[in-house]
VEXLO-709951 format. One record per residue: x, y, z of N, C-alpha, C in turn; residue number from 1; residue in three letters. Coordinates in steps of 0.2 Angstrom, whole numbers. Layout:
N
+-------+-------+-------+-------+-------+-------+-------+-------+-------+-----+-----+
|    nX |    nY |    nZ |   caX |   caY |   caZ |    cX |    cY |    cZ |   i |  aa |
+-------+-------+-------+-------+-------+-------+-------+-------+-------+-----+-----+
|     X |     Y |     Z |     X |     Y |     Z |     X |     Y |     Z | NUM | ALA |
...
+-------+-------+-------+-------+-------+-------+-------+-------+-------+-----+-----+
END
This chain:
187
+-------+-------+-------+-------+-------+-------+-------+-------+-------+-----+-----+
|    nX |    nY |    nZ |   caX |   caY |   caZ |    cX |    cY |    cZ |   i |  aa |
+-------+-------+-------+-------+-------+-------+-------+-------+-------+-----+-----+
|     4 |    -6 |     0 |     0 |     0 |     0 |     4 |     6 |     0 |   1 | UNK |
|     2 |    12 |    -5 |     6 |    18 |    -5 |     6 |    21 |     2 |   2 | UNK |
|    10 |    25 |     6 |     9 |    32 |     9 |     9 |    36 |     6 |   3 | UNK |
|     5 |    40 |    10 |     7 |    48 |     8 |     9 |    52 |    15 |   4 | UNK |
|    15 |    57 |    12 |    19 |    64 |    18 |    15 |    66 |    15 |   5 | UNK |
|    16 |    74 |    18 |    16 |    80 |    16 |    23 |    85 |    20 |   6 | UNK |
|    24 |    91 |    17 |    29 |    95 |    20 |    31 |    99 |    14 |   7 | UNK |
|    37 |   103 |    18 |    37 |   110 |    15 |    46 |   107 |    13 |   8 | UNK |
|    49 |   109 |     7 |    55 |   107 |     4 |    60 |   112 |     8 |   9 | UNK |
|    64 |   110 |    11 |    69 |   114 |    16 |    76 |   113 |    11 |  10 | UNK |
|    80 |   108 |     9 |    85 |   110 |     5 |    85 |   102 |     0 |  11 | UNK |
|    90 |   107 |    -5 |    93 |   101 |   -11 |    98 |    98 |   -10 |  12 | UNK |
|    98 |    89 |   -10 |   104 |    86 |    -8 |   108 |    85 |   -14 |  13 | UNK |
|   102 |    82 |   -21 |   106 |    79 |   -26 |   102 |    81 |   -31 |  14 | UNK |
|   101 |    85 |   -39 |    98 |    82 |   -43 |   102 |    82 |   -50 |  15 | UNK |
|   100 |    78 |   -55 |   100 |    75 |   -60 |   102 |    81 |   -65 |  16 | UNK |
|   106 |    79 |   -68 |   108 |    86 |   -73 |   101 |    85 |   -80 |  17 | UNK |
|   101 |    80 |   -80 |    94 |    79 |   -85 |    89 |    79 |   -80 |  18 | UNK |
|    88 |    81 |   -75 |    82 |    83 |   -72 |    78 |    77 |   -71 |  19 | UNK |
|    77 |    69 |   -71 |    75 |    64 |   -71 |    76 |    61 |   -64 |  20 | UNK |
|    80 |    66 |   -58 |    80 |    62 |   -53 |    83 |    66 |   -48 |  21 | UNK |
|    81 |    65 |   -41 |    83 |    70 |   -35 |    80 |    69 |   -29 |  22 | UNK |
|    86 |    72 |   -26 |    84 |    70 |   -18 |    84 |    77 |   -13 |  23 | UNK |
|    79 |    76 |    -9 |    78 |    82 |    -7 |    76 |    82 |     1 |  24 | UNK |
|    75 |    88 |     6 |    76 |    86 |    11 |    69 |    92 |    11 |  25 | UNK |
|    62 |    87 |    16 |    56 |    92 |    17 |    54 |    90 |    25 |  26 | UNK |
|    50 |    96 |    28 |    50 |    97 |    37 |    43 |    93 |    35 |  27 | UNK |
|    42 |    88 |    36 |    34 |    84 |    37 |    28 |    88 |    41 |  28 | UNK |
|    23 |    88 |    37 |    18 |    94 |    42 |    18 |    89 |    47 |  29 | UNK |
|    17 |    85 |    48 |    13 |    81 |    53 |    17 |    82 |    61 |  30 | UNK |
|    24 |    79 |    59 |    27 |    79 |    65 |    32 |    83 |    65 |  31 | UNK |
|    34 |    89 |    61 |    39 |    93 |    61 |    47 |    90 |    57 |  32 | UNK |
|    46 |    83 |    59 |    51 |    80 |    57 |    56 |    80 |    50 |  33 | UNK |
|    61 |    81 |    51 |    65 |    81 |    43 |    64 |    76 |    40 |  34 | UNK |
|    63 |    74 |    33 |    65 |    68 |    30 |    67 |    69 |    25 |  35 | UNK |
|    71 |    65 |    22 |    75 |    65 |    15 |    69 |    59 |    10 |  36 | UNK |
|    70 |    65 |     5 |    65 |    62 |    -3 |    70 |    60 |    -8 |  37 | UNK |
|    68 |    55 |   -11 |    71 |    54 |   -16 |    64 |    51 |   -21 |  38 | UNK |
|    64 |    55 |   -29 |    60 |    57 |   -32 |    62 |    55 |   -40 |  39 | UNK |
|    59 |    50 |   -43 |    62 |    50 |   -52 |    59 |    55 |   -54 |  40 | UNK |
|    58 |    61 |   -54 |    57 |    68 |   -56 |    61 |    74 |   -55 |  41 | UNK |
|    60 |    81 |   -59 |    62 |    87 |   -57 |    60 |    87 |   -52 |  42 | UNK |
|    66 |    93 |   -49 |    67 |    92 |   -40 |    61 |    99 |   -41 |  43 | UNK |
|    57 |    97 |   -35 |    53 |   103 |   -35 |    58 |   111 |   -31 |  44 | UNK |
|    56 |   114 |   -31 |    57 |   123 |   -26 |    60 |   122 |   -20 |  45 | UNK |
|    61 |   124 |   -15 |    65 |   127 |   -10 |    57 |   131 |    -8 |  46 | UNK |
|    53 |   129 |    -2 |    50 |   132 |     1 |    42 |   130 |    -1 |  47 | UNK |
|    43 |   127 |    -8 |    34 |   122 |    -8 |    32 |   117 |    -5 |  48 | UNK |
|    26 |   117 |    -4 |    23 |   112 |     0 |    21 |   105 |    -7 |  49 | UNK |
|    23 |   100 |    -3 |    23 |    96 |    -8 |    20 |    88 |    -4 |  50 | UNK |
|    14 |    86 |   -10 |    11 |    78 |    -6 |    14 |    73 |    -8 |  51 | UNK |
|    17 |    71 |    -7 |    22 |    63 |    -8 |    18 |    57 |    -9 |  52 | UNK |
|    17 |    52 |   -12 |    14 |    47 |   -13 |    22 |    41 |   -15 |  53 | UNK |
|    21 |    36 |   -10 |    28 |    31 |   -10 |    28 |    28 |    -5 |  54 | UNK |
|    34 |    26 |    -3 |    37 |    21 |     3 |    44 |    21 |     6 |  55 | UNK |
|    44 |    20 |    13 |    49 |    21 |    15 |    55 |    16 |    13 |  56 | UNK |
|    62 |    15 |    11 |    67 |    12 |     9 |    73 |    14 |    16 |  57 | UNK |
|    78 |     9 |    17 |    85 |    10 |    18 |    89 |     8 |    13 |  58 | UNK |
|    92 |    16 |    12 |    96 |    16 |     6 |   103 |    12 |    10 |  59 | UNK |
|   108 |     8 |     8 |   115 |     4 |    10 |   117 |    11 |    12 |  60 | UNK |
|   118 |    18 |     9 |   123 |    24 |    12 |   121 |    27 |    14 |  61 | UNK |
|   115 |    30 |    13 |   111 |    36 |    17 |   107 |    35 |    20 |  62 | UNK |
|   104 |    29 |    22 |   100 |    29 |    30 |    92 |    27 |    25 |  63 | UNK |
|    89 |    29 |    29 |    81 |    30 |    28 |    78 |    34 |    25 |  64 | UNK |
|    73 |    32 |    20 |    72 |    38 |    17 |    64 |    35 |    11 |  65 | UNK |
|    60 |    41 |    10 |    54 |    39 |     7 |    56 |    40 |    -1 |  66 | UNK |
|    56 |    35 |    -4 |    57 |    36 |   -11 |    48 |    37 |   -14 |  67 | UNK |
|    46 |    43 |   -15 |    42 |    46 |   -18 |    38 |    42 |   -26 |  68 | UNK |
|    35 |    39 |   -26 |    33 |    38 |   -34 |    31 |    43 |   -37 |  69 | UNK |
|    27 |    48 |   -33 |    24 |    54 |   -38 |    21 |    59 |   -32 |  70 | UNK |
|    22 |    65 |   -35 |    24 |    71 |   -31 |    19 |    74 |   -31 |  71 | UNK |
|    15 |    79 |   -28 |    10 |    85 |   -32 |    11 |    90 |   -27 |  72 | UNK |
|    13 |    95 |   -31 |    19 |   104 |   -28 |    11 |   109 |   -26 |  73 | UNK |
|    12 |   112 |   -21 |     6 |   115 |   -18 |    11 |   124 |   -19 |  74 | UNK |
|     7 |   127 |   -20 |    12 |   133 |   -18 |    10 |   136 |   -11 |  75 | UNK |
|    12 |   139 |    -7 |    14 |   141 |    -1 |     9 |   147 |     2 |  76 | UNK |
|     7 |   148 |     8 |     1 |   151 |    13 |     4 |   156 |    16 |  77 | UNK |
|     8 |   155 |    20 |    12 |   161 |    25 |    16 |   163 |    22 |  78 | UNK |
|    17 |   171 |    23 |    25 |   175 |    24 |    33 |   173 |    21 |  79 | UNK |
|    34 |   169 |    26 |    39 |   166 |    27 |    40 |   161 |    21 |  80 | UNK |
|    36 |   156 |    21 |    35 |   151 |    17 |    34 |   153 |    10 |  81 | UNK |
|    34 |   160 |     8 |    30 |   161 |     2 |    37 |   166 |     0 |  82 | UNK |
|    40 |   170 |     5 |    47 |   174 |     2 |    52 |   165 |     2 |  83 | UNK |
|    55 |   162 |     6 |    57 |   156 |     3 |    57 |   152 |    -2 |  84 | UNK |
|    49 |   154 |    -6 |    46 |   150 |   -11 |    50 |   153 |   -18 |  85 | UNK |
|    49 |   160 |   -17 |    51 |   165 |   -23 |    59 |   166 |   -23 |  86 | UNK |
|    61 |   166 |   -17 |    69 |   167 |   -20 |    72 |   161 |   -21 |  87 | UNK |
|    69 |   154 |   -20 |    74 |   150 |   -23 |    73 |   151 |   -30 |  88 | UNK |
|    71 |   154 |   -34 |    72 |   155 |   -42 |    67 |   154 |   -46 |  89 | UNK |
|    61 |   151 |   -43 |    55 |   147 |   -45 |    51 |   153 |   -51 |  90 | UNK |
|    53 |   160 |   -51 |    53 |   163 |   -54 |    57 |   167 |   -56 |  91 | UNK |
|    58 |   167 |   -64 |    63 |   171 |   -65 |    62 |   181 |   -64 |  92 | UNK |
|    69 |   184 |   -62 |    69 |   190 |   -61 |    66 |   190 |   -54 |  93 | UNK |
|    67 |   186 |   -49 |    64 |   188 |   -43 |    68 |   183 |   -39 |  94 | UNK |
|    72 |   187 |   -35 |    79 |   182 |   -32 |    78 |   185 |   -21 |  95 | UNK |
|    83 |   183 |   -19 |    81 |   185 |   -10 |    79 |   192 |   -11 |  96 | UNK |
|    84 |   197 |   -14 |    81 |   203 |   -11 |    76 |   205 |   -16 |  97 | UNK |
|    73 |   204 |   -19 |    67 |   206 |   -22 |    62 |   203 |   -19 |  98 | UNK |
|    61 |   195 |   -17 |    56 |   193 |   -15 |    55 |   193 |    -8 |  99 | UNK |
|    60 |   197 |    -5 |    60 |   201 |     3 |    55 |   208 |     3 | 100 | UNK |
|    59 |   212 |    -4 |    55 |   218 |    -5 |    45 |   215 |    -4 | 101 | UNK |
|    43 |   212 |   -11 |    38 |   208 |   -13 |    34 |   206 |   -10 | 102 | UNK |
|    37 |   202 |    -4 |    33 |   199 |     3 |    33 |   205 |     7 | 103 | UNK |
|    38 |   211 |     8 |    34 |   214 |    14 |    30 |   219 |    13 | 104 | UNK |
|    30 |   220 |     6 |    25 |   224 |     1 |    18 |   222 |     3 | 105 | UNK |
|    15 |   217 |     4 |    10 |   212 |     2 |     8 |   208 |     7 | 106 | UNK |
|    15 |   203 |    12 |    13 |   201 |    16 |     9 |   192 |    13 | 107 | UNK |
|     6 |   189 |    18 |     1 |   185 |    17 |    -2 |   183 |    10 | 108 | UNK |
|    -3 |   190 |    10 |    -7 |   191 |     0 |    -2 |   191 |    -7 | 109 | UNK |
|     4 |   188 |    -5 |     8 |   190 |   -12 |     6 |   184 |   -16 | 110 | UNK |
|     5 |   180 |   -12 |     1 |   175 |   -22 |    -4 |   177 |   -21 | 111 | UNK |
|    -7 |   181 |   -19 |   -16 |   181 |   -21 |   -14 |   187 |   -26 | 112 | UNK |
|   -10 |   193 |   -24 |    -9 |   196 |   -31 |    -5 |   195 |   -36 | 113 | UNK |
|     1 |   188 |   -36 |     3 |   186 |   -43 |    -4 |   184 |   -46 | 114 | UNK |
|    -9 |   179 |   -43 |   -14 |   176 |   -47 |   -19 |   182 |   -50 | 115 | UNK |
|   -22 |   187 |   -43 |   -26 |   189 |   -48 |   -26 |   197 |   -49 | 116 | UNK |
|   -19 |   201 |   -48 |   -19 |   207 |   -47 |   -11 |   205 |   -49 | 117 | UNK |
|    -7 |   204 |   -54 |    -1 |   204 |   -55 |     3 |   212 |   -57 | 118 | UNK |
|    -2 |   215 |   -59 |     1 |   222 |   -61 |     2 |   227 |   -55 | 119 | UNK |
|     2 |   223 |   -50 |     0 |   230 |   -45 |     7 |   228 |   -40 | 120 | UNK |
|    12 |   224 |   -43 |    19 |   222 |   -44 |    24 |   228 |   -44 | 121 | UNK |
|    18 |   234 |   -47 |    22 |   240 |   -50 |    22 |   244 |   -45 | 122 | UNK |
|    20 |   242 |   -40 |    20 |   246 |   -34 |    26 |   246 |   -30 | 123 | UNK |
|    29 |   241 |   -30 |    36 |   237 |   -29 |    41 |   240 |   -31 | 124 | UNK |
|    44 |   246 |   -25 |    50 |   248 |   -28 |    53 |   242 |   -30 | 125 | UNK |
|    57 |   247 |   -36 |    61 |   239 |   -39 |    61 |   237 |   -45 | 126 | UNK |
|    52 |   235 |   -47 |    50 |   231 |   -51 |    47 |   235 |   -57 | 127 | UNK |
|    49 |   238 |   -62 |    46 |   240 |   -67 |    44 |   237 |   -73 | 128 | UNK |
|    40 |   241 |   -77 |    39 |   237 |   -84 |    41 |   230 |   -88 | 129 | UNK |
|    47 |   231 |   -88 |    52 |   227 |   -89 |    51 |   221 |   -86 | 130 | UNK |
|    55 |   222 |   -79 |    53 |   216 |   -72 |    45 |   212 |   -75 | 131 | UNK |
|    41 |   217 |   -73 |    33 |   212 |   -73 |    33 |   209 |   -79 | 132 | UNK |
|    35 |   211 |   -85 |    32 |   206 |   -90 |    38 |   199 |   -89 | 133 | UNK |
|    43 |   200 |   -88 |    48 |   194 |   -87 |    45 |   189 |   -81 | 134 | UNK |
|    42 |   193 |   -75 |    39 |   188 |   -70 |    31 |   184 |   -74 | 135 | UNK |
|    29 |   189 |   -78 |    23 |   186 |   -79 |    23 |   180 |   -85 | 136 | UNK |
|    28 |   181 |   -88 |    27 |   177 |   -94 |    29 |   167 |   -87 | 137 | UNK |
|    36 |   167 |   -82 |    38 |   165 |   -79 |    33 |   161 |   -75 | 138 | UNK |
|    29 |   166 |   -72 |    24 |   164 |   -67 |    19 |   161 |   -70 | 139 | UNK |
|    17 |   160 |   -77 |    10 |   156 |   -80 |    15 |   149 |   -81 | 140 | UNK |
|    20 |   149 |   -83 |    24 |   143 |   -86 |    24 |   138 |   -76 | 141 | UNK |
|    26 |   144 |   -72 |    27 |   138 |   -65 |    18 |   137 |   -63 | 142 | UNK |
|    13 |   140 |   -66 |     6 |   140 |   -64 |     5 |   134 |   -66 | 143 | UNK |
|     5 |   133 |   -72 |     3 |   126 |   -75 |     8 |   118 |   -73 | 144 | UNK |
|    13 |   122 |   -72 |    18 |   115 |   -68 |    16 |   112 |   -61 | 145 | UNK |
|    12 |   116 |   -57 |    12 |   115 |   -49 |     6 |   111 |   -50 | 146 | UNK |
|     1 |   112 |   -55 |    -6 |   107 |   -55 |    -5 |   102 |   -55 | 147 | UNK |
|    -1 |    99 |   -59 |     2 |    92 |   -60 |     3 |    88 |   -55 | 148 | UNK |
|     2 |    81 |   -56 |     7 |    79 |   -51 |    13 |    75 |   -55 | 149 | UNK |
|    17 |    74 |   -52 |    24 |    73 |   -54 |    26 |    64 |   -52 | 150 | UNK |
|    30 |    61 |   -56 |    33 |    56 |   -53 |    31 |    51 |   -58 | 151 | UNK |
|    34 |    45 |   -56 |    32 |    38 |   -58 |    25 |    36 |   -57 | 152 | UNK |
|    22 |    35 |   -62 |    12 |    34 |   -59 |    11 |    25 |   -60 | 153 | UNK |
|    16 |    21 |   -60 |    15 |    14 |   -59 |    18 |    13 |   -52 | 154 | UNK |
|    14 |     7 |   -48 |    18 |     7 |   -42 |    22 |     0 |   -45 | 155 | UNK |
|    26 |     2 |   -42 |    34 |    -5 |   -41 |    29 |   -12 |   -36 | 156 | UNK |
|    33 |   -17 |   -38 |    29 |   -22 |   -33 |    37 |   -23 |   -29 | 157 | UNK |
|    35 |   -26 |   -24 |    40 |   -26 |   -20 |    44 |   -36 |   -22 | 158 | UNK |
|    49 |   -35 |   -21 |    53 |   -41 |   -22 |    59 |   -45 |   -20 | 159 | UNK |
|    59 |   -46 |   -17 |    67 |   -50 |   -14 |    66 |   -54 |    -7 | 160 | UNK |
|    68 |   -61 |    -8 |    66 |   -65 |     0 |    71 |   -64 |     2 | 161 | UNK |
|    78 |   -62 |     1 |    82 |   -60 |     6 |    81 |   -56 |    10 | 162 | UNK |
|    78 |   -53 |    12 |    74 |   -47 |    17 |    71 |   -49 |    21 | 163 | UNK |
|    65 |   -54 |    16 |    61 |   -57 |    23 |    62 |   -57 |    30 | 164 | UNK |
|    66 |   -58 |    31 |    70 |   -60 |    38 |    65 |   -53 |    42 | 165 | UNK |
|    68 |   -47 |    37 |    65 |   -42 |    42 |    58 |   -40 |    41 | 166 | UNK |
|    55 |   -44 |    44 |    47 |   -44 |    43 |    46 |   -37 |    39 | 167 | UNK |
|    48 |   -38 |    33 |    44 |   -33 |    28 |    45 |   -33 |    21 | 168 | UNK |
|    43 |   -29 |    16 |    42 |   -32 |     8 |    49 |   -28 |     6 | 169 | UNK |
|    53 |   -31 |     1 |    57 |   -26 |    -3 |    53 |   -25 |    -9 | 170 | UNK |
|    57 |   -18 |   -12 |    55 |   -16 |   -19 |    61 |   -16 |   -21 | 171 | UNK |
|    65 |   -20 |   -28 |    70 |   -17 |   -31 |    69 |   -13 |   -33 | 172 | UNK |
|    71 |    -4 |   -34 |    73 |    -1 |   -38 |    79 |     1 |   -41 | 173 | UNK |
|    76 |     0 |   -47 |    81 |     3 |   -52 |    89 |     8 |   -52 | 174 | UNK |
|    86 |    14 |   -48 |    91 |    18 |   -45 |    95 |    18 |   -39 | 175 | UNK |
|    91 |    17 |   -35 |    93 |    15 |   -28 |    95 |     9 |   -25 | 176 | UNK |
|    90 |     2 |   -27 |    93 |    -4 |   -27 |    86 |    -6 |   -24 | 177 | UNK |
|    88 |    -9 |   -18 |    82 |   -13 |   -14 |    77 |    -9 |    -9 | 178 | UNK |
|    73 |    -6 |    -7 |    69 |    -3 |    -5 |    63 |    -9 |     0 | 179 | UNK |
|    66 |    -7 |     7 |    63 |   -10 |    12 |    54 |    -6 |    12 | 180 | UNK |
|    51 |   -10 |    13 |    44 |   -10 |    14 |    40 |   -11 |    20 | 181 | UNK |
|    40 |    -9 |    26 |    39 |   -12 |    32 |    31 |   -12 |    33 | 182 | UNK |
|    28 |   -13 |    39 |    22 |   -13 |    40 |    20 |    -8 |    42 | 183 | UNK |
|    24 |    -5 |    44 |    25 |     3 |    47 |    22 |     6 |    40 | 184 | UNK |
|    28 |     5 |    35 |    27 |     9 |    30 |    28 |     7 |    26 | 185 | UNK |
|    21 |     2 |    22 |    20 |     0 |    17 |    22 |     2 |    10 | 186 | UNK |
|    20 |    -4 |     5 |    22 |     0 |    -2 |    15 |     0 |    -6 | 187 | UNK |
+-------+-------+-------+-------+-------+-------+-------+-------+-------+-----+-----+
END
């Protein structure tokens, strides 16, 4: 059976120069707890909330970790959460100190005015003509990506009696190798 996390992306460990794969580190709402993702997908943002669908694995080097089948990227509700969201890059022309400006311009409401007041941007020391159509063109391209969900949409069946032993299923994967499945946390 699949789980699902949820959390907000706190930092990047590894991705894929062909974009096809990555690992990444998200604060879990539930329990606050850190946990490392690894994902056959583009690595999502730095500060988006993001729902996981997968199964927990012991990678041989890196410990513990939920290898993700498929992602779906939420964009961000508070302040804090929402200036992190923007200066990791996620939009072009808007880096720390503009999306410091942006959020304290607006506050709480800075995606409600990308979505549905984007012009009023120009209020934003900083930001003129120029700026707004670069973020606007940027910002329809990350709109239609965040809908999606992302990842592997077949589940892996789990495989290997060597494992047995520890009362739980493996999955070989392909990238990772063997992928512990426990009753805790199923595949």
């Amino acid at each position: 059976m699949t789980e699902e996390i949820q959390g907000i992306v706190k930092k990047t460990i590894f991705s894929s120069k062909d974009g096809r794969f990555c690992v990444f580190l998200i604060e879990e709402k539930e329990s606050g707890k850190t946990v490392t993702v690894s994902l056959n997908s583009e690595l999502p943002y730095i500060g988006q909330h993001v729902l996981l669908r997968g199964c927990w694995f012991k990678h041989p080097r890196f410990g513990l970790q939920f290898k993700a089948q498929q992602m779906q990227a939420f964009v961000p509700e508070k302040s804090e959460e929402i200036r992190k969201y923007l200066s990791s890059g996620v939009i072009a022309g808007i880096g720390p100190a503009m999306a410091d400006k942006i959020v304290d311009f607006f506050g709480d409401k800075t995606l409600k005015i990308f979505e549905n007041n984007i012009d009023a941007l120009l209020d934003v020391p900083g930001i003129g003509p120029k700026s707004l159509k670069k973020i606007k063109k940027r910002r329809n391209h990350v709109k239609n990506q965040d809908q999606r969900p992302r990842g592997a949409p077949r589940r892996q069946r789990c495989a290997d009696p060597a494992f047995s032993a520890l009362s739980g299923k493996v999955q070989n994967d392909p990238v990772s190798g063997p992928v512990l499945c426990s009753a805790d946390h199923p595949v």
